[in-house]
N, C-alpha and C positions, 0 to 999 in steps of 0.2 A: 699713421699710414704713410709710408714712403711717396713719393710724384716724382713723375718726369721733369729732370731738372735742364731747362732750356736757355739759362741764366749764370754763363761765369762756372767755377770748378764744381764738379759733380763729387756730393758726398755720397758713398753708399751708407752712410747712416740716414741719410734723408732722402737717396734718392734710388730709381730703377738702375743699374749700372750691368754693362754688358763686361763682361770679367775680362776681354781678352787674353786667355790664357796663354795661346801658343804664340802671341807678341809679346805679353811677358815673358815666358823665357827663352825667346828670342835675344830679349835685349838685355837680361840678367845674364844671360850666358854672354856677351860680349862685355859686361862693365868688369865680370870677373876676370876674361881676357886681359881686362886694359884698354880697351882700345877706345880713339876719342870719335864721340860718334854726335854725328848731326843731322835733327830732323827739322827740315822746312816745306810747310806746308798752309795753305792760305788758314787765316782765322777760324775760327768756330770749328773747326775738324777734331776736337778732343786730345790735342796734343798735350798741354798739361795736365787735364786729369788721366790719361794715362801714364806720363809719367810717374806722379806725383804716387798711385797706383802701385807702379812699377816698384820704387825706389822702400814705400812699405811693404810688400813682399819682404824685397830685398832687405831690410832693417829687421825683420821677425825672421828670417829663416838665416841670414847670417849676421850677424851681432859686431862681426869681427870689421864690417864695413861703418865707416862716418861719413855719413850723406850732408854736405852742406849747398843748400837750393837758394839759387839767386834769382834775381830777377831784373832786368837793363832799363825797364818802362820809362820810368821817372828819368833819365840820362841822357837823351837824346839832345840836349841843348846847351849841358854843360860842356867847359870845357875839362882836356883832359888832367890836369891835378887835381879839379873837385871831381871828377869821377873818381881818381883812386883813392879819394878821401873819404867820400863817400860806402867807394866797395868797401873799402877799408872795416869802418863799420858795420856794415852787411852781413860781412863774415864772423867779425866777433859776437855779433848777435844770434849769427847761427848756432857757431858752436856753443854758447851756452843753452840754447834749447835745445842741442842734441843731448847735453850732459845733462838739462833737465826733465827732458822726456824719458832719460835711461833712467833718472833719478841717481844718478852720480854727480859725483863732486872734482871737477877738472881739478887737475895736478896743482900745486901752487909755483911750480916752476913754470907751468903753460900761463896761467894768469899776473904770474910778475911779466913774460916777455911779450903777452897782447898788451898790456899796458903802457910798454918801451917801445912799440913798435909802430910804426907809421908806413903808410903806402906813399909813393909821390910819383913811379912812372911803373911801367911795367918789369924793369929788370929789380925792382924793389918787391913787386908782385911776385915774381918769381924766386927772388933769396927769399921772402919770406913763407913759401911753403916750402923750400927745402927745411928750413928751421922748424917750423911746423911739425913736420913729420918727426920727428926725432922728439916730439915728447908726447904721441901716438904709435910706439912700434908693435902694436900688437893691431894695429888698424889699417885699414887702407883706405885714402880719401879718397870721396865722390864725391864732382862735381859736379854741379846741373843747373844751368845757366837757361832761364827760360827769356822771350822778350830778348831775342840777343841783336836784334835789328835795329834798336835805339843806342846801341853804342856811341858814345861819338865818336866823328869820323876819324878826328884828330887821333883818336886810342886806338882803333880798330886794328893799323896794322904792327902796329910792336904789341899788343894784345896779344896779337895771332900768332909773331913770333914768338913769344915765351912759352907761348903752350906748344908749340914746335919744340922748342928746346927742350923744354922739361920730358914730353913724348920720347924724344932723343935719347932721354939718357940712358945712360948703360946697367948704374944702378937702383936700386927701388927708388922708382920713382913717385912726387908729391903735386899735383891729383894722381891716382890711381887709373882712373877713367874720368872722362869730362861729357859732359854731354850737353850739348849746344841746340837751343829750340828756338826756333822764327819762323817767320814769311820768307824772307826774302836770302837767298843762299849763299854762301860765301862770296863763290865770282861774283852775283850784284852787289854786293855791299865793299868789292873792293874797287873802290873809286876812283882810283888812280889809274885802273888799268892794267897794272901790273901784274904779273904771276903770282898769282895767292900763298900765302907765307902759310896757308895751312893744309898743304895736301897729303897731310896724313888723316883726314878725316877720312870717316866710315859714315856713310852716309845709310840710313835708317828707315822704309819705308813704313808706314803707318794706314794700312790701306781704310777705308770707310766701311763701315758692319757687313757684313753676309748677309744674304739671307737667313740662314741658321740663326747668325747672331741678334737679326730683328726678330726670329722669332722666340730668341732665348728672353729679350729685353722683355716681350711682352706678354709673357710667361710666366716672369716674374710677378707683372700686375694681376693676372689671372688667379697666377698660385694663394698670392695675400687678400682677392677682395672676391675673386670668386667668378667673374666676370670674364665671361670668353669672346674672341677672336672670329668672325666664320676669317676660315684659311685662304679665301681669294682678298680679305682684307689685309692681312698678311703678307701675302705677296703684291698686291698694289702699293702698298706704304714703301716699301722695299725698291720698288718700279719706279715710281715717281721720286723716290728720291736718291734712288743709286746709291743706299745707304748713308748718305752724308750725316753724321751724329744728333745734328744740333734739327735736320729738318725731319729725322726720325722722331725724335723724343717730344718738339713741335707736334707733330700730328699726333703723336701720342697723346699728347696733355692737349689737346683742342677734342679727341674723341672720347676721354677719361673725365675728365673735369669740364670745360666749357659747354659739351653740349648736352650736361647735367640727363643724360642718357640713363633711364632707372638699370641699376645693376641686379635687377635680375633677367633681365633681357640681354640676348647676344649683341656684339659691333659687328653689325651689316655693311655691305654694299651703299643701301641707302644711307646711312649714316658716314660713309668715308667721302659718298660723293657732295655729301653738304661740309662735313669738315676741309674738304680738299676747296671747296671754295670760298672758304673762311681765310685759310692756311693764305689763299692769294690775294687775298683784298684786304689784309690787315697790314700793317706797317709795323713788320716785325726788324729787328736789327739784322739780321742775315739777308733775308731781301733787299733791306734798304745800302747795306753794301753791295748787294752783286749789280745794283741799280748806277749807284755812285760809281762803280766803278767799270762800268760798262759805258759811261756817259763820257769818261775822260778823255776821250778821242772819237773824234769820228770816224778813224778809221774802224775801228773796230766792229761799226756797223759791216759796211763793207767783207769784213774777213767773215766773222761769225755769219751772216745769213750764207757766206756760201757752201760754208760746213752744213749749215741745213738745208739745205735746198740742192747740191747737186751730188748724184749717188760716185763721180768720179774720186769726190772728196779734195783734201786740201793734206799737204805733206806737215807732219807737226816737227818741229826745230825750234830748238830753244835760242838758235842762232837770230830768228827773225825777233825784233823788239818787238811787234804785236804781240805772236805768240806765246815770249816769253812773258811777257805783262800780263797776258789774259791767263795762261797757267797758273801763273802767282798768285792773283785773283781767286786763284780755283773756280774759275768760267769753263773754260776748257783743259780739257788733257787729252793723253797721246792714247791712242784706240790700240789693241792689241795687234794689228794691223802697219802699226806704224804713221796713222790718219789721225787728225784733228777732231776729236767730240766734244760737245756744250758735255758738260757734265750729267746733269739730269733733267728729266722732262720738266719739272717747276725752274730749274733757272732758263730751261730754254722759252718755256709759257711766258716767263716775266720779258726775256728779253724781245722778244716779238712783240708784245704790248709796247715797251717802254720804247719798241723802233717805229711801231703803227704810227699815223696822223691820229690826231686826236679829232680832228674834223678832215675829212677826202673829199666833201662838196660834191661826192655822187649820193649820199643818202637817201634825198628825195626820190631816187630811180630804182631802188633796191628793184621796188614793185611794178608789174605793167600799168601801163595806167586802166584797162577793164578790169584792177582789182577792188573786190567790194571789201571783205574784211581782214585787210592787214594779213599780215604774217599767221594767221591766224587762219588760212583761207590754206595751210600745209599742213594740217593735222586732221588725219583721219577720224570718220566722227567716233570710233571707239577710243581718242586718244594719243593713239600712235601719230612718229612723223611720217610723212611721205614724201621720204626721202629724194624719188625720183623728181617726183612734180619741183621739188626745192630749186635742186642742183640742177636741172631744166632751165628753171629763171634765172641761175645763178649765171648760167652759161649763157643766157640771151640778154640777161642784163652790162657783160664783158661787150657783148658785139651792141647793144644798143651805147654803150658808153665809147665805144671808139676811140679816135683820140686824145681824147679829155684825160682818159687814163694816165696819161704823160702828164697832166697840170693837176696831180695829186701834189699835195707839197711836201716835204722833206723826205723826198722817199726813190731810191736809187728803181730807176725802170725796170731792172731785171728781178728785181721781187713784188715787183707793186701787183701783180695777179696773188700770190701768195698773201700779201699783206688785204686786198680787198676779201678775197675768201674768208679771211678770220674777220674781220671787221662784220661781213654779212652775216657770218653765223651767230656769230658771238650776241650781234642786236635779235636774230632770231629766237637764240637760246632764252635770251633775260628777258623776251617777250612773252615767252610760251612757259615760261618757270623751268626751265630746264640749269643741267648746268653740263658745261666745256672745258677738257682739259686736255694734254700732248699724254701720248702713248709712245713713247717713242725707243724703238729695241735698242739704237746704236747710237743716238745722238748725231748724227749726221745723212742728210742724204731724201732724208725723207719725214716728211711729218703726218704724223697718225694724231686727224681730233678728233677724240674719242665725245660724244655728243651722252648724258645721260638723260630721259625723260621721260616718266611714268613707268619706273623698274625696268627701263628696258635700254640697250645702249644701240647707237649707231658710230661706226666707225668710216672715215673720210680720209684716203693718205692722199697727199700733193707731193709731186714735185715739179722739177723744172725740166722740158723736153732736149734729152741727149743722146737722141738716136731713137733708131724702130728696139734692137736689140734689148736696150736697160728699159725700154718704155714695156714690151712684153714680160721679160726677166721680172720686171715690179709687179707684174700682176699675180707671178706664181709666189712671192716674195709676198701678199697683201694675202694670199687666201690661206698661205700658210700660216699667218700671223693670227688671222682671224679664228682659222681651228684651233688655234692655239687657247683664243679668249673664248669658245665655245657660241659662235656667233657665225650665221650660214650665210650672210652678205653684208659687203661692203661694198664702198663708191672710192672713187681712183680717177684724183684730177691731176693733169697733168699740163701747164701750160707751155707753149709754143710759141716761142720769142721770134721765131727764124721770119725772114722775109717774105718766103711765100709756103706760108701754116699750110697744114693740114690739119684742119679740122674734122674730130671723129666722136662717135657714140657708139657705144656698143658694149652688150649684153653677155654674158658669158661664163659658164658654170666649168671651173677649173677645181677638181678634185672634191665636188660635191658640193662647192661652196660657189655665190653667184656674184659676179664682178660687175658692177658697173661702172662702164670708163669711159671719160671726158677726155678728149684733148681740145683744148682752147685757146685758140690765137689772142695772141697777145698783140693790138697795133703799136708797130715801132716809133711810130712818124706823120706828121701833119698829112692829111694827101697831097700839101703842097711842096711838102720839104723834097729836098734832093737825095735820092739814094747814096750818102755817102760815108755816113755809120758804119761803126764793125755790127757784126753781127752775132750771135749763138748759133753757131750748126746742131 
C-alpha cells in the first residue's frame, strides 16, 4: 500500500502523488521551446519531485530528448576548479544512466572524447557541450540543475555567462533548455551586485495544490484502502494549509497512519481537530525551519505581527530585505491585492507561539479572585463554553491588569493585547481538553481562533482598533465568515491602543448571525509617565 510521502522525493510507486498535469505541460511545452527556465521557491514546496516528474513524461513521450539532472548541494564550499571537476564527473555519470536506462550502448566516439575531456572553468564547460552535441544529433540536451543555490560564489558568475552564451547562439544549440531550481533567485545569489548575466531566464511558477488537487491526493488513499474523507475535512486540510505540499501530505500521514483510526470508519471533524493538534506540537522539519527562520532577526517580529493584526495591511516588495527574506522563507507572500500574507494559518499559529512570552507574570490573575473552580467555573453544565462569561473576564482581566501590561517581557506594546488573548485561551483550552487553532481567510488583518470543544466550535476574530469604519466593516466581514463555517455566533475583539479608548460591548444579530463585540483599551503608559509617545489613531 502506497503512504504519504512527507520525507525528501516523492515516488509514485510508493507514494499518494498529486499528478500536476496542467504544470506539466506547462513546462514540457517551454523545455521543447528552449527556453532557460527558473524555478525558486522556499524548501519543502515539491519543487524536485515535480520536476523530476516532469522530465519522465518527458523522457516516455519524447525519446528524441536527453535529460541530464544535476544537483549543486555538495558545492557550496568548494572552490571553483573542484566544482568543474567535480560537475565534470556529474555529467559523465549522468549520461551513462541515461544510455543505461534506454538500454543502449553510447557511441564509442562519445566514450573515447568523455575520457580526453576535462572541465577546469566555465568556457571549457561550454566548448564542451558544443562538442557534446555533435555525437547526439538526433537528441536535444536537457538540463536540470536542482540545488542551484550552493554554487560557489567564485563560479556563479561566468557559470551564468555561458549559459547566456550558449542561449545566444544562432545555431542549434547544446543545452536545449536548462532548467535552474533553488531557494534563493538569481538577483540574490549575485553577490556582487551587479546586472545579472542571466536575463534570459523564464521564470516558472509552481504554485502549492488546489483544492481539487488536495482533494484528488486524498482520493487516491480512498480509492486503494476504502477509507473516506467527511468533505469539510477536505476543505480544512486545504485551509490551514494553503495547500503547501509537504504540510498537506503531513496531515495526511498523521490522519491515515498515526492515529491508527480503524478503516472502516469515516475522517471526521473530530479526528482532524486532534490531528491538527498533533501536526503543531511535534517537532517536524518544516516547522522547525519556518521557526529558525523566523528567529533570525528581530525585526521580523515587528513586520509579521502587523500583517496580522492590522486590516490596512503592509505593501509587499521584494525591494525591502525583510520582505524579501521572509518571501524566501516561504513565511510570507504577495496577496492578490498587492499586500503582505503569512502564508497559512499553521505557520501563522507557530509564529504567534514562537513570538508569545513563555511566562507574562499575569497568569496568576487570568481569574477573579471570587472564583471557586478554575477555568472550569466557564463551561456550562451540559458541556458547552460560555463563551460570554469567558471574554467578560477576559476583558475585566485587561482593565484589572492596567499597566503591568507594558512589563510583559519581550513583547512590542502594540500586540501585547493580542498576544495575552491567545495566552488566555490557549491555558483555557488545555484546561477544559479542548483544542485551538487560526482560521484565518487572508492571512493578514485579522485573526480568527477557531476554539474546538465537545463537537462543537467557537470562533473569536481580533484585531487591532483602526477606526469606527474597519471596526463595523469587520463585523459584517466576521458574520459572513461564520455562515460560511455553518455557525450562528461569534465573538469580535478588537483592542484600542489610542489614548483616550473607547471602551464598548455590544450584542448584535447581522444577517441572522449574532455578534458579540469587545473593544478593549489597551493602557499605554504608567499613570505617571508623561504623555509623549506616538500613538495609534
Amino acid at each position: 500500500m502506497r503512504t504519504f510521502g512527507t520525507q525528501g522525493r516523492v515516488y509514485p510507486s510508493r507514494h499518494y502523488v498529486v499528478p500536476r498535469t496542467e504544470e506539466k505541460t506547462e513546462f514540457i511545452k517551454r523545455v521543447k521551446e528552449g527556453r532557460y527556465i527558473v524555478l525558486f521557491a522556499p524548501r519543502q514546496t515539491g519543487k524536485t519531485t515535480f520536476f523530476r516528474l516532469a522530465l519522465d513524461t518527458l523522457a516516455t513521450e519524447e525519446p528524441s530528448y536527453f535529460p541530464i539532472q544535476l544537483n549543486f548541494e555538495e558545492y557550496e564550499d568548494y572552490t571553483a576548479s573542484d566544482f568543474y571537476a567535480n560537475l565534470y564527473e556529474d555529467i559523465r555519470e549522468e549520461i551513462e544512466t541515461v544510455f543505461q536506462k534506454r538500454e543502449e550502448a553510447p557511441p564509442k566516439a562519445l566514450i573515447q572524447f568523455l575520457e580526453n575531456t576535462a572541465l577546469t572553468d566555465h568556457v571549457s564547460m561550454r566548448r564542451f557541450f558544443t562538442h557534446f552535441d555533435s555525437f547526439l544529433p538526433d537528441h536535444s540536451v536537457i538540463l536540470i540543475i536542482d540545488e542551484f543555490d550552493a554554487i560557489p560564489r567564485e563560479a556563479l558568475k561566468g557559470f551564468l555567462h555561458s549559459l547566456r552564451r550558449i542561449y545566444l547562439t544562432d545555431e542549434n544549440r547544446c543545452p536545449h533548455s536548462v532548467s535552474i531550481i533553488g531557494v534563493k533567485s538569481i538577483t540574490q545569489l549575485s553577490y556582487d551586485r551587479s546586472v545579472s548575466p542571466f536575463n534570459i531566464q523564464d521564470e516558472f511558477n509552481l504554485p502549492n495544490f488546489t483544492f481539487e488537487q488536495v482533494r484528488e491526493l486524498l482520493g487516491q488513499y480512498t480509492a486503494e484502502v476504502g477509507q473516506t474523507f467527511e468533505e469539510e475535512v477536505i476543505a480544512s486540510i486545504h485551509r490551514q494549509t494553503a495547500g503547501q505540499p509537504v504540510l498537506v501530505n503531513h496531515f495526511a500521514e498523521i490522519l491515515t497512519e498515526t492515529l491508527e483510526i480503524p478503516k472502516t470508519e469515516p475522517i471526521t471533524m473530530a479526528h482532524f481537530a486532534t490531528a491538527h493538534t498533533q501536526l503543531l506540537e511535534e517537532d517536524s522539519v518544516n516547522l522547525r525551519h519556518l521557526l529558525t527562520n523566523i528567529r533570525r532577526d528581530r525585526r521580523f517580529e515587528t513586520l509579521l505581527m502587523k500583517i496580522a493584526s492590522y486590516d490596512i495591511g503592509v505593501r509587499f516588495t521584494r525591494r525591502n530585505e525583510i520582505m524579501n527574506e521572509l518571501a524566501t522563507y516561504g513565511v510570507i507572500k504577495e496577496g492578490v491585492d498587492g499586500m503582505c500574507e503569512i502564508l497559512n494559518p499553521i505557520y501563522h499559529y507557530c509564529i504567534l507561539q514562537a513570538f508569545k512570552p513563555l511566562v507574562n507574570g499575569l497568569e496568576n490573575e487570568y481569574l477573579p479572585a471570587d472564583n471557586v473552580a478554575g477555568f472550569q467555573d466557564y463551561l456550562a453544565p451540559h458541556g458547552d463554553i460560555d463563551m460570554v462569561t469567558l471574554l467578560n473576564n477576559f476583558k475585566d482581566f485587561i482593565a484589572r491588569a492596567g499597566f503591568r501590561v507594558l512589563q510583559v517581557p519581550d513583547t512590542p506594546q502594540e500586540f501585547i493585547g493580542q498576544h495575552l488573548l491567545l495566552a488566555y485561551l490557549d491555558q483555557f483550552v488545555q484546561l477544559v481538553g479542548g483544542v485551538m487553532y487560526l482560521e484565518v481567510q487572508t492571512g493578514r488583518g485579522r485573526m480568527d481562533l477557531l476554539i474546538y470543544h465537545n463537537r462543537k466550535k467557537y470562533i473569536v476574530e481580533t484585531k487591532i482598533w483602526e477606526g469606527d469604519r474597519r471596526y463595523q466593516a469587520g463585523k459584517k466581514q466576521l458574520a459572513a465568515y461564520l455562515k460560511l463555517e455553518g455557525t450562528r455566533q461569534g465573538y469580535y475583539i478588537v483592542f484600542d491602543h489610542r489614548q483616550e479608548p473607547e471602551p464598548r460591548v455590544e450584542t448584535e444579530t447581522i444577517e441572522g448571525i449574532t455578534i458579540r463585540s469587545y473593544v478593549i483599551p489597551v493602557i499605554q503608559e504608567r499613570p505617571s509617565d508623561e504623555h509623549h509617545s506616538s500613538r495609534y489613531k
